[in-house]
C-alpha positions, 0 to 999 in steps of 0.5 A, a space after each residue: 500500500 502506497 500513501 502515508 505508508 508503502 504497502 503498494 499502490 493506491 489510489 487515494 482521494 485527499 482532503 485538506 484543512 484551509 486558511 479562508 472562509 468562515 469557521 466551519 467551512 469545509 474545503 473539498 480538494 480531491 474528495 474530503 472535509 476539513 475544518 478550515 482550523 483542523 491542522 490536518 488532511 485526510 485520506 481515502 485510498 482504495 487498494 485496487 480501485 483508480 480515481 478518473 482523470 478529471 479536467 481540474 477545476 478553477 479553484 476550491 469548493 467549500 461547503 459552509 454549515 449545513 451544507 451537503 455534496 456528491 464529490 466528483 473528485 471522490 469518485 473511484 471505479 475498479 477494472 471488475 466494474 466495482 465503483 466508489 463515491 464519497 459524499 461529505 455533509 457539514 452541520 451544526 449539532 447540539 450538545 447541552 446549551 452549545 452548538 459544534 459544528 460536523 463534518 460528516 463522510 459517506 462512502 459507498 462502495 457498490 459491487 453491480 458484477 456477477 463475481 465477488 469483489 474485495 479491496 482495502 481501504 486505508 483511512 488515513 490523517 496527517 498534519 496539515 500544520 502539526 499534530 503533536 500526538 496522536 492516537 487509535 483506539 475503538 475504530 477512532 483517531 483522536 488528536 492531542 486527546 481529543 476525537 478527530 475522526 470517528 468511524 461507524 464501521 469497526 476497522 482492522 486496526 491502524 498504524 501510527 508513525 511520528 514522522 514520515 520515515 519513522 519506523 512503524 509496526 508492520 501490522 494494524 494495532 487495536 490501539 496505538 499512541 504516537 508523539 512528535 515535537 515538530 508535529 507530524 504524527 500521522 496513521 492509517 485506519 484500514 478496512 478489508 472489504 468483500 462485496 458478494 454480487 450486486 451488494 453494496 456497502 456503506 461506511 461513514 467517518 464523523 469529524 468535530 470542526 469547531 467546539 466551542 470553548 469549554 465543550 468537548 463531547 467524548 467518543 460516546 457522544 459521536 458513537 450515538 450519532 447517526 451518519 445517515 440522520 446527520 446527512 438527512 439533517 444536512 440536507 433538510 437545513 440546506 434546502 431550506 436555507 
């Protein structure tokens, strides 16, 4: 696999955070969400799947809160007919008297062949800035202590590194802990997915952006989240803004 990691060739999609636009916004690159304050980027690499070449495009689109898109830049199709696509919501969300803002991913994976189909997908995060440490445990990454990234699928594991040449564990761990003085702790969460014919599946990742000061919700509050309510919430707010 090739991307943060060398374990051979993938093809990946990125996600980036930004420095313009209103706190929340997202900014959609090659297929991903990120707080324009997040520090970090985001990937999703398909072992055996190609993203379509694309004219590029003028500049960057971003989603404010609610907002809700289909990514043409995230999009992948494998050489057995297999495809991929990724959809990104952002939203406000209660918690108590305050209000944090999601970003939420959505990838389905479909299968319309008559044959089997089996892939990997590495999830992984990386500094976009810095990120001092950073840690796997329960199907989640979490930043300097904090959820950052929260999957509703359980993972083979994930593979953490302080930098990008440091030695790292050969195999996925259940959980795992790195720390950086210059910031570039990074990992990949990854998935072996089998897909009988004509079935699809759905994976889904939710991001905390913005928290107010004081309000930091733990990993049971994002595990009682529902990706697929937040993308019907983000789709009822933004059609009726």
């Amino acid at each position: 696999m090739r991307g943060i990691f060398v374990y051979g060739l993938l093809f990946f999609t990125a996600l980036r955070a930004v420095g313009q636009d209103a706190p929340g916004t997202v900014e959609l690159l090659d297929g991903g969400f990120a707080s324009i304050h997040g520090g970090f980027h985001v990937t999703f690499e398909f072992s055996n799947m190609a993203i379509p070449t694309r004219v590029p495009q003028p500049g960057p689109r971003t989603i404010h809160p609610p907002g809700w898109a289909l990514v043409p830049e995230g999009q992948w199709s494998g050489a057995s007919g297999a495809k991929a696509q990724v959809e990104l919501c952002c939203l406000k969300q209660q918690v108590g008297l305050s209000e944090i803002i999601l970003a939420v991913a959505r990838i389905r994976l479909n299968n319309p062949t008559d044959h089997p189909f089996n892939t990997t997908l590495a999830v992984a995060i990386g500094p976009e800035g810095a990120i001092h440490a950073l840690a796997f445990e329960k199907h989640a990454f979490f930043r300097e202590g904090r959820p950052v990234l929260v999957a509703d699928t359980p993972s083979r594991g994930a593979i953490l590194a302080e930098s990008p040449f440091a030695s790292r564990p050969l195999t996925p761990q259940d959980q795992a802990h790195v720390e950086s003085v210059k910031g570039e702790c990074r990992g990949e969460m990854f998935y072996d997915l089998v897909l009988a014919p004509g079935r699809t599946q759905t994976l889904g990742f939710i991001c905390p952006l913005l928290l107010p000061s004081g309000v930091e919700p733990n990993l049971d509050f994002y595990r009682g989240l529902s990706v697929d309510d937040l993308f019907a919430q983000a789709q009822k707010a933004a059609a009726s803004r």
